[in-house]
Structure formats: C-alpha cells, structure tokens
C-alpha positions in Angstrom: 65.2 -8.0 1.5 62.1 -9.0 1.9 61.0 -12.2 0.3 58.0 -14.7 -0.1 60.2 -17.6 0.2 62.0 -19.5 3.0 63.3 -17.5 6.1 65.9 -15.2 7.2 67.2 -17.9 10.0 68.8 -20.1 6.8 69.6 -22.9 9.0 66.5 -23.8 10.7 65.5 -26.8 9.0 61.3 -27.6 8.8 59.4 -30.6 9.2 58.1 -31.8 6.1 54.1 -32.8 7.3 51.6 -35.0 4.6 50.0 -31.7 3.0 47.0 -32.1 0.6 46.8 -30.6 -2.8 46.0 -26.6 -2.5 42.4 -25.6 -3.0 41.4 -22.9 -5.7 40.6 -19.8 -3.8 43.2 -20.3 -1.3 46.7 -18.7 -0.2 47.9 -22.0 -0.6 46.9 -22.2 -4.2 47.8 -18.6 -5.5 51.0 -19.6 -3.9 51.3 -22.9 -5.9 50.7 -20.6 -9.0 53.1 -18.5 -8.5 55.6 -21.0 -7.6 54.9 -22.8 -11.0 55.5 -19.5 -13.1 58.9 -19.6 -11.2 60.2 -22.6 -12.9 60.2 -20.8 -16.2 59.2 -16.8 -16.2 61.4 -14.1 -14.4 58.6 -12.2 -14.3 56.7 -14.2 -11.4 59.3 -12.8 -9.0 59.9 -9.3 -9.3 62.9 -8.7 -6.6 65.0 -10.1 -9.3 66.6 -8.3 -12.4 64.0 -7.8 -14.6 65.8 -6.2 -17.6 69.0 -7.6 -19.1 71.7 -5.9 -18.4 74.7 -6.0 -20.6 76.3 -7.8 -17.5 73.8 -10.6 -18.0 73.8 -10.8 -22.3 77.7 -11.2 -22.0 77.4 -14.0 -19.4 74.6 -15.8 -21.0 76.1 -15.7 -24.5 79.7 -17.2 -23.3 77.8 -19.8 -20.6 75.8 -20.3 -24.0 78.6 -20.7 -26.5 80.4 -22.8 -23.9 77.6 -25.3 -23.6 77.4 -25.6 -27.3 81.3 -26.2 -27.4 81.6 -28.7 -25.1 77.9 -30.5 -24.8 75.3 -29.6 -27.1 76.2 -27.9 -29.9 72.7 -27.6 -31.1 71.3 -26.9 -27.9 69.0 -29.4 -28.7 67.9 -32.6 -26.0 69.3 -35.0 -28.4 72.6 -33.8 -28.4 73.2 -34.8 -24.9 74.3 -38.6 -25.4 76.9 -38.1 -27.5 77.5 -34.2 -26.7 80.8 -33.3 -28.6 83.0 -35.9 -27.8 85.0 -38.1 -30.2 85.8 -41.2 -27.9 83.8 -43.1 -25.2 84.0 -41.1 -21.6 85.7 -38.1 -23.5 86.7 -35.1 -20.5 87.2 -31.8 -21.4 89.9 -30.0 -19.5 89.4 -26.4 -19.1 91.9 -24.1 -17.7 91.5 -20.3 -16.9 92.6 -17.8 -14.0 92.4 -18.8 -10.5 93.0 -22.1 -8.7 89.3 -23.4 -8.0 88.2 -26.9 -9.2 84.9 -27.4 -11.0 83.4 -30.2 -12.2 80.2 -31.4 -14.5 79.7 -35.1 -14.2 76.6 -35.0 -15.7 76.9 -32.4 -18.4 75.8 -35.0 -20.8 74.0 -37.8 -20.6 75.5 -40.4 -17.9 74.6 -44.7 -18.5 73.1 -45.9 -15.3 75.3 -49.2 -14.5 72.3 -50.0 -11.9 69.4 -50.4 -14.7 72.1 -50.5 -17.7 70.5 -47.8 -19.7 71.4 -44.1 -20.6 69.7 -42.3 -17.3 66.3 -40.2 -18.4 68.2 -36.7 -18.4 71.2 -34.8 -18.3 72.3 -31.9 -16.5 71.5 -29.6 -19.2 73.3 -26.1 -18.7 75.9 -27.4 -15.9 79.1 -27.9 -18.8 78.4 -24.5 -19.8 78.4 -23.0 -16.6 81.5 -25.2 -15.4 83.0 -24.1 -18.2 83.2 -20.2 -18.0 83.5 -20.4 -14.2 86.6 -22.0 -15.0 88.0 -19.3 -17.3 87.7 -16.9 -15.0 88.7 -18.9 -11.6 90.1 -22.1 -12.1 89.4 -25.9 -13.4 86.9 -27.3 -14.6 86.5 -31.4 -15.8 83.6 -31.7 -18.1 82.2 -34.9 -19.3 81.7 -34.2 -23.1 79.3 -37.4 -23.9 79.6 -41.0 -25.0 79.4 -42.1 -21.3 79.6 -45.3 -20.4 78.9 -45.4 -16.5 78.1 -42.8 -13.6 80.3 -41.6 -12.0 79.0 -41.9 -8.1 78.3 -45.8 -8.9 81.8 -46.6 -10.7 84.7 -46.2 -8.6 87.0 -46.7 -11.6 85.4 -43.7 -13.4 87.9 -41.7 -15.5 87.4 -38.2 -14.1 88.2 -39.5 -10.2 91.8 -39.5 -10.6 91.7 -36.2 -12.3 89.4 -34.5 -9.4 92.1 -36.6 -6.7 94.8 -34.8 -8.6 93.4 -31.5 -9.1 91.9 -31.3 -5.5 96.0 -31.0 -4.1 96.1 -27.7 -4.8 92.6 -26.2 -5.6 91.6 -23.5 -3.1 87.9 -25.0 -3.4 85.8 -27.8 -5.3 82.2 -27.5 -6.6 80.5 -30.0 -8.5 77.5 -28.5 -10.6 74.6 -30.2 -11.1 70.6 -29.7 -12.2 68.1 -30.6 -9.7 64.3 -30.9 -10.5 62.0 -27.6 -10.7 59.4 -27.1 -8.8 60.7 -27.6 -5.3 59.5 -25.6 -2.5 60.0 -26.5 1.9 56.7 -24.0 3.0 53.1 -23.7 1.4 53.4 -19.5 1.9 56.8 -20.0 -0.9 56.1 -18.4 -3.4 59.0 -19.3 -5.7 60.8 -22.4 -6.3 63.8 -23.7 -4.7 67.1 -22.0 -7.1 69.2 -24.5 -5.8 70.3 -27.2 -3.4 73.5 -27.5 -1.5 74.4 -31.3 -1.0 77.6 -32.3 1.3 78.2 -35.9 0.8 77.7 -38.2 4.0 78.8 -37.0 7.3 79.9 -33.3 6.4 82.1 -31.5 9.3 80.6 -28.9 10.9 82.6 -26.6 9.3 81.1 -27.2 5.9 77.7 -27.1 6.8 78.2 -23.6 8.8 80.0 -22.4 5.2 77.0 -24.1 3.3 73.9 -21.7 6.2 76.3 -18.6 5.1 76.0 -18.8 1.2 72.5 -19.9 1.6 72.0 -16.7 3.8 74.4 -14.7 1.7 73.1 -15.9 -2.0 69.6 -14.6 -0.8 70.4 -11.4 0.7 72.2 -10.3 -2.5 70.9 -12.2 -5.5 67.4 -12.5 -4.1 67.5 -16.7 -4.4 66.1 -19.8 -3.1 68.8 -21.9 -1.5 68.9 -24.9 0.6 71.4 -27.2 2.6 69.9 -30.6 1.8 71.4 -32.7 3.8 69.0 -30.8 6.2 66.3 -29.5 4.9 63.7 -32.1 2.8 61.5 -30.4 0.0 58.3 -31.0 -1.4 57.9 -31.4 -5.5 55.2 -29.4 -7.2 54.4 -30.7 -10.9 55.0 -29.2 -13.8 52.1 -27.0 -15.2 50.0 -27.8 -12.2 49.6 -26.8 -8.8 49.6 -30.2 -7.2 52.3 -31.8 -5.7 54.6 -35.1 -6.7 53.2 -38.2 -5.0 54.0 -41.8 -4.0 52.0 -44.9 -5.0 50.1 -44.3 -1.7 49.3 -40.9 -1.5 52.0 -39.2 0.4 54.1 -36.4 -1.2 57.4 -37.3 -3.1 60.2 -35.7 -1.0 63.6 -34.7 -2.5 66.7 -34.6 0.0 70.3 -35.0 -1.1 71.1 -37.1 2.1 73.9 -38.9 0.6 72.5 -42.1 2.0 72.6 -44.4 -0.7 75.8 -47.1 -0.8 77.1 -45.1 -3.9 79.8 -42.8 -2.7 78.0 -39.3 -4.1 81.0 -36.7 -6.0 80.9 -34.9 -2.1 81.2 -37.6 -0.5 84.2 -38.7 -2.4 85.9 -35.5 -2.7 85.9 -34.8 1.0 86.8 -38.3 1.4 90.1 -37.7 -0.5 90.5 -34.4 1.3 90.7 -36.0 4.4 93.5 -38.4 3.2 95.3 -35.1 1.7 95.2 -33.3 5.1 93.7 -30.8 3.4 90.5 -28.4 4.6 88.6 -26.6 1.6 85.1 -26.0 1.3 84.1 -29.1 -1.1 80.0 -29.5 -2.1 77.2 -30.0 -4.7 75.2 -27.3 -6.0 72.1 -28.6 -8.1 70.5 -25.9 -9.6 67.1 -25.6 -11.1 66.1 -25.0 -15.1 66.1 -21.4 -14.8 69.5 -21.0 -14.0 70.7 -23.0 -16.8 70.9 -23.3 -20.5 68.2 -25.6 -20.9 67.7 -26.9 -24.4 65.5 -25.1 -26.9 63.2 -27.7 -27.1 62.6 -28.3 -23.7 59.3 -28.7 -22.6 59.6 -26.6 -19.8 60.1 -22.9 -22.5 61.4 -20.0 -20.9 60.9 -16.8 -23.4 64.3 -15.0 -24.4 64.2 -12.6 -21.3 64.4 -15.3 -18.9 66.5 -17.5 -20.4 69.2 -14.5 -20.1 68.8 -13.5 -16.9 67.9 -16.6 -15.1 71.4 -18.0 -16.4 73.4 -15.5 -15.7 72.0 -15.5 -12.0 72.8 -19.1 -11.8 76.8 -17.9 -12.5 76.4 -15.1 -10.2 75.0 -18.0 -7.5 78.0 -20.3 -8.0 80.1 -17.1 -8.0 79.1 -16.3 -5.0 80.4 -19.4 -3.3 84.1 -18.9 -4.9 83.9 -15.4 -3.6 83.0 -16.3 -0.2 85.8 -19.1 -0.1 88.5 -17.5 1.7 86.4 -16.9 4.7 86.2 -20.5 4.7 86.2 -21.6 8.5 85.4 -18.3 10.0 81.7 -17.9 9.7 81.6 -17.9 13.5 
C-alpha cells in the first residue's frame, strides 16, 4: 500500500531539524492541510474505509455504549471528573473471553499530585475502548472517575496491585491512552500520526522488534500512522492551522514518549514487575489520537457522524491488531 505518510522501513527513526512554518503555495503547506483535515475528517485520507460498514456501526455503538457506562455517560467533557463512579478512585473490573490485560488509567480525569489540580484533559474514548477489548479478549482495569492522584507519580495507586496481579497470568498487557492530534515526523506526511507506541525506560530488544512489526503490520493492513516513540520524536501541528507547536524561543514543540522523567511511566512499571515475575509478554503504551476514539460531543475538535464511526472502530481494529500479533511474540526475526 502505498501511502503519503511515514515509510515502509518502520524502524528507521528521522532526525527532527528546526523547520519553519509552511508557506501557502508550497508542498509543504498543502501537506500541512491535509494533515489538519486528518485530525477530524476520514475523508482527507482516502485509503481508509470510507463507508461504514456494519462491522464498524456494531463496534462503534458497543465502544460507545461502553464509554457511557463506565466514563461519560453523557458523552459530554464534563463528565470526565467524576465519570460514573460512586467512591473516590473507583476501578471498574471487566472480564470477557481471552486472557489479555488492558488498562485505562486515564479514562477519566486523573489529579496531578505535582501541581495539585485535576490535569487539563482526559483520555476521552480509552475506557470505552478498554472496555470492549476486554469482552472479547481479556481484562481490562478502568478508572471510573473521582481520582485523587496519577497513577505514574503515586506508587501507592490502587490499580498497581491489581495490574501486578493480573499480569501473572495475562498472555499480554496494553495500556490505552490518547495522545495529542496533529503529530506528524516528515513535512511530505500527509496525515497525522494514529498512534504512538511507548515502552517505558530501557525496553529489551525484544519489545522494540515486536513494537517495528505492528507498526509495519498496523499500516500495511489498516492503512495507519504508527510510531515507536521511544525512537522516533514528532513534530505538533496546531489545531485549525497549518503551523506548528512552538517553544518560548522559537523552536518547534517536540512530543516523544521517552520515559525519561523520575515518574515510573505504566510501561515502565509493568515491565518492571515482569521482570521480577520471570515472565516475558509483550507489555507497552498505545496513545492514540482523537479520531480513533469516542471523543466527547462537544469537543472542539467535531468530527461529523461518518467519521466518528469509522475512525473508532479503526482504533479497535489497531489495538486488535497487537493482541492478534501476540503469539508471535519473540519471533519477528
């Protein structure tokens, strides 16, 4: 498949050089256009589905009805800090076929012990997803709302013993998460980054050949945007606009999920436990971007019905994907 994004060679990573602003009248701005439509309109990259499919109305309605049951059960942006939950820290437990763990930490709206407030924004769309992977593959921990810390800055946070617990006998962990639209590695992209792959601090090599194959894998058959970040850095285009995300002085705003930071990141932790378990299963982060979630109605960034269905029913077939491709686990080579 030929596509305007990225390269083949998925694990190559690229420099990340001080670019200006694109120019109108340029490659580099009909790009940048394009790239913005991509946050939001399925129709700005045609290799995808463009019709919904029954496939994708039955995913989106249960990854819909999910995220209403155990988030937001307006679908509205302030439902998210006290979601459904009856008591502080609230987790919902979900149990369905299969033996894979998921988690979504930040399904609702996580208090930042650092600057003691409730952070800016949820994970819209991740309990939802987590939810209905789990019914058909596995486990999933959800935090419901009423949070009270974060869980990669509290080391007492309720839902680590449950993920230590779970993760003795789950055949794989993945810990969903949102990441910010507009993302892009190359001026010629011509869509936005779907979704980045984040191992935790010092990843074996095994994990990071697992994560080049369902980057590699993910675009050859669902036709999306995927990168390893602990490797590859990535510009930030604004939203509405065709400029890019800058620092106070002048240089571009660069998103990597490094895992460098002293708080000990849900990969980092995870892999950290497997270790002390003796136990090798492909453990990650996958942030994915608005389009592939249920994003509140109100959001600012509004997809039209069309979208909205197919964009988060691709964002199941993506995490999919990676469940499917477990049991090859250790022999991409």
């Amino acid at each position: 498949m030929n596509l305007p994004f990225g390269t083949e060679n998925c694990a190559q990573p690229v420099e990340m050089p001080n670019i200006a602003d694109p120019v109108p009248g340029t490659a580099q701005y009909d790009n940048a256009i394009a790239r913005d439509k991509s946050t939001r309109d399925i129709t700005a990259m045609p290799w995808l589905p463009q019709l919904p499919d029954q496939w994708a109305i039955d995913l989106h309605e249960r990854i819909v009805e999910a995220e209403r049951q155990y988030a937001a059960p307006n679908l509205q942006s302030g439902d998210y800090e006290m979601g459904t939950a009856t008591e502080t820290n609230e987790i919902a437990v979900v149990r369905g076929a299969g033996d894979y763990l998921f988690t979504a930490e930040h399904a609702t709206t996580p208090f930042s012990l650092r600057d003691e407030k409730m952070r800016l924004f949820p994970d819209a769309g991740t309990g939802g997803l987590a939810a209905v992977l789990a019914e058909d593959y596995g486990t999933a921990l959800i935090m419901r709302g009423r949070q009270t810390s974060n869980v990669p800055s509290d080391v007492n946070h309720p839902i680590k013993p449950k993920i230590r617990q779970q993760l003795g006998y789950a055949s794989g962990f993945l810990s969903v998460h949102g990441k910010a639209p507009g993302m892009f590695v190359r001026e010629s992209d011509r869509a936005e980054i779907h979704a980045c792959v984040g191992l935790g601090r010092e990843p074996s090599e095994q994990l990071i050949e697992f994560s080049h194959t369902i980057a590699r894998i993910v675009r050859e058959d669902l036709g999306l945007y995927v990168v390893l970040s602990n490797e590859q850095p990535a510009y930030i285009q604004q939203r509405y606009s065709t400029n890019l995300k800058r620092r106070d002085n002048g240089a571009p705003k660069i998103s990597q999920l490094a895992a460098t930071t002293p708080v000990e990141s849900t990969a980092t932790f995870t892999n950290r436990i497997l270790q002390e378990q003796g136990r090798a299963i492909p453990a990650f982060q996958m942030e994915l971007t608005n389009l592939l979630r249920a994003t509140p109605l109100d959001d600012e960034n509004i997809k039209d019905k069309k979208s909205r269905i197919i964009g988060v029913a691709l964002g199941y077939k993506l995490l999919e994907k990676v469940v499917e491709l477990t049991p090859d686990y250790g022999r991409e080579s």
